[in-house]
C-alpha positions as CSV (number, residue, x, y, z in Angstrom):
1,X,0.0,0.0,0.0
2,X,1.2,3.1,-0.9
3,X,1.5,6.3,0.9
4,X,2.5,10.1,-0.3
5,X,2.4,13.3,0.9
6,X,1.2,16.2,-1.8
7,X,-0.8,19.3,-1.7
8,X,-3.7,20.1,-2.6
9,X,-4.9,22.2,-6.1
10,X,-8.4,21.8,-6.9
11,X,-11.5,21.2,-5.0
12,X,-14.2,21.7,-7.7
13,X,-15.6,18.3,-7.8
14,X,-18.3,16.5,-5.3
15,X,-16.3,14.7,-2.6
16,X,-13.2,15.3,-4.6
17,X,-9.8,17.0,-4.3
18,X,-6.9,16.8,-7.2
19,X,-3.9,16.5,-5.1
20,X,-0.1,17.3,-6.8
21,X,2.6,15.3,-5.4
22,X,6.4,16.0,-5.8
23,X,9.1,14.0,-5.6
24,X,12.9,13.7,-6.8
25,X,13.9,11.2,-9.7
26,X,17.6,10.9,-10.0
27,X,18.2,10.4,-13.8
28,X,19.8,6.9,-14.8
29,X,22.4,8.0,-17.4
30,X,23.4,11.6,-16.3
31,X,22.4,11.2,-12.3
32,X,21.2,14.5,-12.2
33,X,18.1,14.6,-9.9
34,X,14.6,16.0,-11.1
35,X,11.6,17.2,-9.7
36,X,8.8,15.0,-11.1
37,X,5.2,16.1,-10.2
38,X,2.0,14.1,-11.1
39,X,-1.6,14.9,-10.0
40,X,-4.2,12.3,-8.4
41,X,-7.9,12.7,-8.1
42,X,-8.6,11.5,-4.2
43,X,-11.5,10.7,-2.4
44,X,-12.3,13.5,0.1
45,X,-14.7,13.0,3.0
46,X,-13.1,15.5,4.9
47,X,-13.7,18.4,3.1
48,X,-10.1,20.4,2.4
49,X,-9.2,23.1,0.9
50,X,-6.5,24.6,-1.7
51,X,-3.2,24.8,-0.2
52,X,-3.6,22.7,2.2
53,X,-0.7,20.0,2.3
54,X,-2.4,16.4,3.1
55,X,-1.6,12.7,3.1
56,X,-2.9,10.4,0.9
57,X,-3.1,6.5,0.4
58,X,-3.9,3.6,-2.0
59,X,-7.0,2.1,-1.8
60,X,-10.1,-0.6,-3.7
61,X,-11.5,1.7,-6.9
62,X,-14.3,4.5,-5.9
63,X,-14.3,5.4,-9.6
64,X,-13.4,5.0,-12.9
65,X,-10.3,7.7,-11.6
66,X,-10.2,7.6,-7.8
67,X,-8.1,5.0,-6.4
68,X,-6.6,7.2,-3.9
69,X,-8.3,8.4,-0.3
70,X,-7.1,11.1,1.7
71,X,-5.7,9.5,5.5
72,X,-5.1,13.4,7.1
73,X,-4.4,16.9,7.0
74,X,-1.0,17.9,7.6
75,X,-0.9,21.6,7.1
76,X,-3.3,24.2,6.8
């Protein structure tokens, strides 16, 4: 199961939240590390907001996709 940390960017769907997380790829060939940032659509039941920095975790299929729920708020 995993975990990650991102932050939140849009909140314009019904119990949803598009949350952008960050993390540092080290490039095979050249080892140069880059920031890689991809964007999942996560189940939210309780009701954030932009900005705010949350954790989020893998679970069953809520849609076609949400595969994502969010566990809790980590900054406001």
């Amino acid at each position: 199961m995993k975990i990650f940390e991102g932050v939140v960017v849009s909140t314009k769907m019904q119990k949803t939240a598009v949350v952008e997380v960050e993390r540092i790829k080290i490039h095979p060939v050249y080892k140069k590390r880059l920031r890689v940032k991809k964007k999942y659509h996560v189940h939210d039941e309780l009701g954030v907001k932009v900005g705010e920095r949350v954790k989020i975790k893998e679970c069953r299929p809520i849609s076609k996709t949400k595969k994502w729920k969010i566990v809790k708020v980590i900054k406001k």
